[in-house]
C-alpha positions in Angstrom: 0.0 0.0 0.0 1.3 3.4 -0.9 0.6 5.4 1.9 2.5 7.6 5.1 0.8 6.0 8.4 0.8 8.7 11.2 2.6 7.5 14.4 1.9 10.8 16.3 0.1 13.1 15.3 2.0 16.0 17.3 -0.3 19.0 18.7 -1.7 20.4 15.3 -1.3 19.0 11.9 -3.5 19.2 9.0 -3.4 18.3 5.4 -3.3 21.9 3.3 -2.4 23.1 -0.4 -3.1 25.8 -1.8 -6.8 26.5 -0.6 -10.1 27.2 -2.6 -10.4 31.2 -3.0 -12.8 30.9 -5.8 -15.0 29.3 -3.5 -15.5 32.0 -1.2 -18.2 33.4 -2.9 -20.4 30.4 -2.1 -19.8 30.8 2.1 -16.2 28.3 2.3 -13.2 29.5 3.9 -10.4 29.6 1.6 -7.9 27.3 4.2 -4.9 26.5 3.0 -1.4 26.7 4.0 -0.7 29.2 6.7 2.7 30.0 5.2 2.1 30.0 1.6 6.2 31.1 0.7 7.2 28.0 3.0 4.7 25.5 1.9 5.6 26.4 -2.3 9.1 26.1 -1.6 9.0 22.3 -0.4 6.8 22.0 -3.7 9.9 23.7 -5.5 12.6 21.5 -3.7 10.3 18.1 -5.1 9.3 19.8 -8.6 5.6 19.2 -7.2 3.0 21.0 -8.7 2.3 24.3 -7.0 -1.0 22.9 -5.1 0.2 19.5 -4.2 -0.7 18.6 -0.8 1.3 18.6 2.1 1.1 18.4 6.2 1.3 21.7 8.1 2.1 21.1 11.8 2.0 23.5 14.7 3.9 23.3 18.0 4.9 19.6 18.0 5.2 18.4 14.5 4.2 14.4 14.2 6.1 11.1 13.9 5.7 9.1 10.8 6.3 5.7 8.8 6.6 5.5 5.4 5.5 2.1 4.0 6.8 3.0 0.4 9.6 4.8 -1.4 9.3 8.6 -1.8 11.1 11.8 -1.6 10.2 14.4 1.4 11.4 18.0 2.3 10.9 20.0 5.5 10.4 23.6 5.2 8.4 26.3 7.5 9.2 26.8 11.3 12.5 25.5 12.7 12.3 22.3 14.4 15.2 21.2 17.0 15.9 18.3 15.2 14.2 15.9 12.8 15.6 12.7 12.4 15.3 10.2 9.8 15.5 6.7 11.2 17.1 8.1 14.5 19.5 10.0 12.1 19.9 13.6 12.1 18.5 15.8 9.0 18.1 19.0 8.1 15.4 21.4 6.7 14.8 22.7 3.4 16.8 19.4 2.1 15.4 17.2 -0.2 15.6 13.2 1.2 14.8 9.6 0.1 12.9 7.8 2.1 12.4 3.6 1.9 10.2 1.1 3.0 10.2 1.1 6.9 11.6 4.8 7.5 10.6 6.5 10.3 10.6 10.1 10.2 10.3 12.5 13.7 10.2 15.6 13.7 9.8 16.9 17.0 9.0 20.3 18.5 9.1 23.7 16.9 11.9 26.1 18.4 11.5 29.0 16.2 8.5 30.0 13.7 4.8 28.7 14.3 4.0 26.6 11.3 5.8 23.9 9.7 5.8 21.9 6.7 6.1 18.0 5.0 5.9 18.0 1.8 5.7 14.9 -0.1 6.9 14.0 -3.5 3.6 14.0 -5.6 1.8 15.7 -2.6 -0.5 13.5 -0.4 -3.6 12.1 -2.1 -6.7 12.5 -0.3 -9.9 13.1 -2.2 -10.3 16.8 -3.6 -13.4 19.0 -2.1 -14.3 22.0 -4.3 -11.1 21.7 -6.1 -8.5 21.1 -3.4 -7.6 19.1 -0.3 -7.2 21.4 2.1 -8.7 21.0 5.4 -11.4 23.6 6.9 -12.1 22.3 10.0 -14.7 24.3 10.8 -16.5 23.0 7.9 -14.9 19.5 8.2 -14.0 19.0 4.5 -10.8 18.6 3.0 -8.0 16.6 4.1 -8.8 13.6 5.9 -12.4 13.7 7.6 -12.2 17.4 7.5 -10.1 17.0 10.4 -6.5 16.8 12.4 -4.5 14.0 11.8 -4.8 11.1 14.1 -2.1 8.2 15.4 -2.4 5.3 12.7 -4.6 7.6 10.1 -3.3 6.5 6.8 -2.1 9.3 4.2 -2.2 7.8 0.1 0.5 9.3 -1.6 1.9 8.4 -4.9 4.8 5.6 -5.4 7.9 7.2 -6.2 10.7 5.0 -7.4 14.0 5.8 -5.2 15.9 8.1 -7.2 19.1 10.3 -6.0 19.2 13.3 -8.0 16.7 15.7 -5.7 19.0 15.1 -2.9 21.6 17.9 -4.6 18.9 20.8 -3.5 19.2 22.4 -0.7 18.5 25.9 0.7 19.9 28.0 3.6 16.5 29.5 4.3 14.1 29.1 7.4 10.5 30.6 7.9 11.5 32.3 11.3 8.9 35.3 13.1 9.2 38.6 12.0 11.6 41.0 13.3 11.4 44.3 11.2 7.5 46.2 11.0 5.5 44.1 9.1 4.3 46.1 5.5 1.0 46.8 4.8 -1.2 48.8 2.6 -4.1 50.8 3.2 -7.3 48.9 4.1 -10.9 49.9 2.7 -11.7 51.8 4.9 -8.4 53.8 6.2 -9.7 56.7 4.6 -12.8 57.0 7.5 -10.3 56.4 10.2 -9.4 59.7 12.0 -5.6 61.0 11.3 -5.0 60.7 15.2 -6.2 56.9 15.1 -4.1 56.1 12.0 -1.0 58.0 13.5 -1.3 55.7 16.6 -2.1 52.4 14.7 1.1 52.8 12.8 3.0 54.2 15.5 2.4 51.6 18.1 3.5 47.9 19.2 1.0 45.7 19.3 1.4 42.2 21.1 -0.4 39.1 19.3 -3.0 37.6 22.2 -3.9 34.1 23.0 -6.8 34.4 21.0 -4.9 33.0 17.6 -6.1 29.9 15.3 -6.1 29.5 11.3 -9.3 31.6 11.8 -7.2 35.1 12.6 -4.7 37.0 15.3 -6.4 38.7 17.9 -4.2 41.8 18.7 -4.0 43.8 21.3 -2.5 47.4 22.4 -4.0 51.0 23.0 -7.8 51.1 21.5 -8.0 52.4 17.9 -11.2 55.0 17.6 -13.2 53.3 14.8 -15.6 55.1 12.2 -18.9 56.2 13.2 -20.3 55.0 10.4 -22.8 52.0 9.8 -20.6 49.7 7.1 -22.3 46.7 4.9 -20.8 43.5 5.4 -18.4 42.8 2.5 -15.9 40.1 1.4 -12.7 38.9 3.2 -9.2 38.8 2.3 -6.4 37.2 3.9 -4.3 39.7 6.2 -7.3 42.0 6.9 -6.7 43.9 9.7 -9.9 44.6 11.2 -10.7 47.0 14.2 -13.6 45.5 16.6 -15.4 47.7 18.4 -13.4 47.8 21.4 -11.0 49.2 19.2 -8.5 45.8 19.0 -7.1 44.7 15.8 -8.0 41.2 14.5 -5.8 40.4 11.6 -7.5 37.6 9.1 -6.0 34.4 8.0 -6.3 31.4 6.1 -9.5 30.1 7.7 -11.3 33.5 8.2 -14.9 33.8 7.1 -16.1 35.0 3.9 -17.6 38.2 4.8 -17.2 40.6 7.9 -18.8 43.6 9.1 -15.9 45.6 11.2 -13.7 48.4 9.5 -10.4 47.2 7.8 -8.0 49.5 8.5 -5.4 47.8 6.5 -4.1 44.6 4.8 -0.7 42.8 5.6 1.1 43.4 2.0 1.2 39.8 0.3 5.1 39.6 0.5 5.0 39.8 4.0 2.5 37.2 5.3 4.6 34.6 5.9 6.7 36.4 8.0 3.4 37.5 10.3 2.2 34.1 10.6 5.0 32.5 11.7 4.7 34.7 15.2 3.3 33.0 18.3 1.5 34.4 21.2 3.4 37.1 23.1 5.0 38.3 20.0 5.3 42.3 19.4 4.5 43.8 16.2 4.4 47.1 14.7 3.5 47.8 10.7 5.3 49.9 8.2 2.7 51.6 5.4 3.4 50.8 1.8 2.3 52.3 -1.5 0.6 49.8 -3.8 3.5 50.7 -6.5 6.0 49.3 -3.2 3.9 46.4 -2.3 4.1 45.2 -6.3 7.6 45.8 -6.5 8.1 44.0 -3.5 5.9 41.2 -4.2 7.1 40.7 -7.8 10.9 41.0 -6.6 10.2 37.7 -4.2 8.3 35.8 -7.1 11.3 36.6 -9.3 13.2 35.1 -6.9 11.0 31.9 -6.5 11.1 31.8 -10.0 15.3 31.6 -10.4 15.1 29.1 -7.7 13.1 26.4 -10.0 15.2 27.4 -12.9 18.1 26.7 -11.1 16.8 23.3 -9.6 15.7 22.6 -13.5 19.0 23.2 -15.0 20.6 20.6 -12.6 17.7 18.1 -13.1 19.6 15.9 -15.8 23.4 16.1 -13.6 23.7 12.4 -12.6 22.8 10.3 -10.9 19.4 10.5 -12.8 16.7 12.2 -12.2 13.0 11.5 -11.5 12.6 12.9 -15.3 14.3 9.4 -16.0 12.4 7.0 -14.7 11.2 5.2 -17.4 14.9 4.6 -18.3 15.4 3.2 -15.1 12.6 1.1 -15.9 13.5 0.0 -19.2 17.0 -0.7 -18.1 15.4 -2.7 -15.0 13.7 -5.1 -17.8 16.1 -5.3 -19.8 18.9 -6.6 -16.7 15.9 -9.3 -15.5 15.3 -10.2 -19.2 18.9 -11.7 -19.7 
């Protein structure tokens, strides 16, 4: 059987990809991965496609047993140290796995959310167009729900190939340090000056009140508008100001539609850097121009992009490549023929 069978399921782990944004329009989160930059680049490392399914852990990430050949990579939040059959390995590495390895990840030290990414991503059933799970709706993933000890995960055979263990990257998805960038929300304009001055101005801690949902921030009150506002749709890093004048920032599970003023929205580029913060953790923002934001945002896809081409150009260096399996194949018949 070609399936990952879950040892430990560690405090919080989920299967995500991508999400479903076009489906927000009919009332379902969008989900996905937390840490979209983290989660593409273990697709990148395996040359997945961009919404193949991987696990995203929290806290303690789980154990595993592979009970067929594969490749894996570990990207996101540090962890103190994996180990591959009670071997140390490293992050952002791609590795063979066999028949009978046990893989254990362990706590996370630095960063909130972590990520497994399989070769061929993990194969549970799609639900309006992905297999990400919303546990609020429970759909997606397996049961709509966490991962359990001795769930099994299908994934697709892989034949044992050496090649994608050449990439590696010097790279980990660590909290952010520097103001996190934003750009002005709907309704910034019908904020006063004073209440914008001070939301920019200020450091904010992120509460106990955090999930996939949104962060629950917390500082000196904001004065909000006056104004009666409709409900309208949600985006992900909306920073909304409740009426007792608290930011809630909106994330990967957030509902469809919300009433409160947004203030602002965390720029794209920098949302994996804001999610990766855990409780306790002090922020303040930066304001960006939309012209800023783009550069920025097209500057880091540039980047994303050099990194495949680079990992293409090496694909045919030997030993062979996943590209040449058949090969391997045909010389595999051809050896048990004679």
């Amino acid at each position: 059987m070609n399936t990952i069978e879950i040892l430990h399921p560690g405090l919080f782990t989920t299967i995500q990809d991508i999400g479903r944004p076009t489906h927000q329009i009919e009332g379902f989160s969008e989900s996905g991965a937390m840490d979209q930059l983290a989660y593409q680049i273990g697709n990148l490392l395996l040359n997945n496609p961009n919404d193949a399914a991987a696990l995203e852990y929290t806290g303690i990430a789980p154990d595993l047993l592979f009970h067929t050949e594969t490749f894996i990579a570990i990207t996101g939040a540090k962890l103190s140290q994996p180990s591959l059959n009670q071997q140390p390995i490293q992050q952002n590495t791609v590795y063979a796995v066999h028949q009978g390895d046990q893989l254990n990840l362990g706590p996370i030290t630095a960063g909130r959310f972590g990520y497994l990414t399989i070769a061929g991503g993990i194969q549970t059933p799609k639900v309006l167009d992905s297999r990400a799970t919303t546990l609020k709706a429970q759909i997606g993933g397996l049961a709509g729900r966490t991962l359990r000890a001795h769930d099994q995960l299908p994934i697709l055979p892989v034949q044992t190939l050496t090649s994608l263990e050449y990439r590696h990257l010097a790279w980990h998805a660590l909290p952010a340090t520097q103001p996190i960038r934003l750009l002005p929300g709907p309704q910034w304009s019908q904020f006063t000056k004073q209440a914008q001055t001070q939301f920019l101005n200020q450091t904010y801690t992120i509460t106990n009140q955090t999930d996939r949902m949104g962060y629950h921030l917390t500082g000196k009150p904001i004065a909000t508008p006056t104004t009666n506002l409709l409900s309208q749709g949600t985006a992900f890093g909306n920073i909304q100001i409740t009426r007792n004048g608290d930011p809630v920032v909106l994330l990967a599970d957030r509902q469809t539609t919300g009433g409160y003023p947004v203030i602002a929205t965390i720029a794209a580029v920098d949302r994996h850097r804001f999610v990766q913060n855990a409780p306790q953790a002090k922020i303040h923002f930066q304001l960006l121009t939309v012209t800023q934001a783009t550069a920025l945002w097209r500057t880091q896809q540039q980047n994303l992009q050099a990194l495949t081409q680079s990992f293409h150009a090496m694909k045919y260096q030997p030993p062979i490549s996943p590209q040449r399996i058949a090969a391997q194949k045909i010389t595999s018949m051809i050896q048990v023929t004679d």
